[in-house]
C-alpha positions in Angstrom: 0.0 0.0 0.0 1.2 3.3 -0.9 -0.6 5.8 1.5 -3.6 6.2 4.0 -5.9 9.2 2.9 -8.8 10.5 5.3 -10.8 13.0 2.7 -13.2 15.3 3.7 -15.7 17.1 2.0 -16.4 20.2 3.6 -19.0 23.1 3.4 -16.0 26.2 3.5 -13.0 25.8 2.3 -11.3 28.5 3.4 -12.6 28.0 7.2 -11.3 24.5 7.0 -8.1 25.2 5.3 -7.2 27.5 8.2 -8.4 24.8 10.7 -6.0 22.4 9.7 -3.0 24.5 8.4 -3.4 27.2 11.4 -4.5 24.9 14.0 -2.6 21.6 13.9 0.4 23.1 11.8 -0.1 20.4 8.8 2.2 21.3 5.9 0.2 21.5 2.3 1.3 19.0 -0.5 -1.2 19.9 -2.7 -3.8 22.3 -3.4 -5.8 23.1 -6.5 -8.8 25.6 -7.4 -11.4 24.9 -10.6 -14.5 25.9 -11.8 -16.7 23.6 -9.5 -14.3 22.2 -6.9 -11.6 23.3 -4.6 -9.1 21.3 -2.1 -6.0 20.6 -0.8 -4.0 17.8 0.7 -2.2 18.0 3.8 0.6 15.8 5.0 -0.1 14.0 8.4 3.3 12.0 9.2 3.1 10.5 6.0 -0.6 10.0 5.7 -2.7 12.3 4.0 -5.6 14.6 4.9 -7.8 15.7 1.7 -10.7 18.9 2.6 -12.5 19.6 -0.8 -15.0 21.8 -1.1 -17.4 20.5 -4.2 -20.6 22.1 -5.8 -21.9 18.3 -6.8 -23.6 16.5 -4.5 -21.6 13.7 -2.9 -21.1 11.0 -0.1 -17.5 11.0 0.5 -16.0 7.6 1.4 -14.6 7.5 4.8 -10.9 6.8 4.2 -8.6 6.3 1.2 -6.3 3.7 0.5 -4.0 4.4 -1.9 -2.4 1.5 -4.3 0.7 1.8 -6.4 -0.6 1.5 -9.8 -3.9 0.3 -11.6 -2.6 -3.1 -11.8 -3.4 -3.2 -8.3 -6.7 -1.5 -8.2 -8.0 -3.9 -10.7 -6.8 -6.8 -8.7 -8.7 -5.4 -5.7 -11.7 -4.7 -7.7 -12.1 -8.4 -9.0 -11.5 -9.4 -5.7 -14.0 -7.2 -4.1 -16.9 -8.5 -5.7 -20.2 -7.6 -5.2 -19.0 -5.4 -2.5 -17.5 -2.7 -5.1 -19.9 -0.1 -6.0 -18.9 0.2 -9.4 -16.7 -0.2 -11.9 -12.9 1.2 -11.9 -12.8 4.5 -13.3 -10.8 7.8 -13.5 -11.6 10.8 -11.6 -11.7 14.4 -12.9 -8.3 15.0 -11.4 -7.0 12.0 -13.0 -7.0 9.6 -10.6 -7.8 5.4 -11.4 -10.2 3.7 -8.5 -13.5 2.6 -7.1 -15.5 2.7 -4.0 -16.4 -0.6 -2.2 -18.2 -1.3 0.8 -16.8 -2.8 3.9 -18.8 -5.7 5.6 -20.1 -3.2 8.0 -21.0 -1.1 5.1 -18.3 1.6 5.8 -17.2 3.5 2.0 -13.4 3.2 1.3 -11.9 4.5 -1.9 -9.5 2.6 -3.4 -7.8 4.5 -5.8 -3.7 5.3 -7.5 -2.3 8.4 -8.5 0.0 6.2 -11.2 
């Protein structure tokens, strides 16, 4: 596994940015601004923190495991089963994953940057 992300979606972005950067000192990795859609991604001892503020409708999984290349989100796709929402696909940011359920029903986003 590459990384643990925790992403948030959150109704300010700028009140949350301060939050975690002010607050808890987190150092920014990655930030980004588009029509639509605005985030960043924080470094927490070598997991990740993602706020994103969104103007579609979502339900944010509640954690992020990232994988080192598609290979291996495919792998965990066909081995997910029924328990993957949907199919593979790549995210407006350019991103490969899914979402599947845990057995408890909890949504985790399995995803790679490769």
């Amino acid at each position: 596994m590459s990384a643990l992300w925790v992403p948030f979606e959150v109704a300010d972005f700028d009140r949350s940015a301060d939050h975690y950067g002010r607050l808890f000192g987190l150092p920014v990795i990655d930030h980004w601004k588009r029509p639509g859609e605005q985030g960043a991604v924080y470094d927490v001892g070598g997991g990740r923190l993602e706020i994103v503020q969104t103007t579609r409708p979502a339900r944010p999984p509640g954690v992020a495991l990232e994988l080192p290349d598609r290979a291996s989100v495919d792998a965990v796709h066909f081995a997910a089963g029924p328990a993957a929402e949907s199919a593979p696909e790549t995210f407006p940011r350019g991103h490969y994953g899914f979402v599947l359920a845990d057995p408890d029903g909890n949504r985790v986003l399995v995803w790679t940057e490769a």
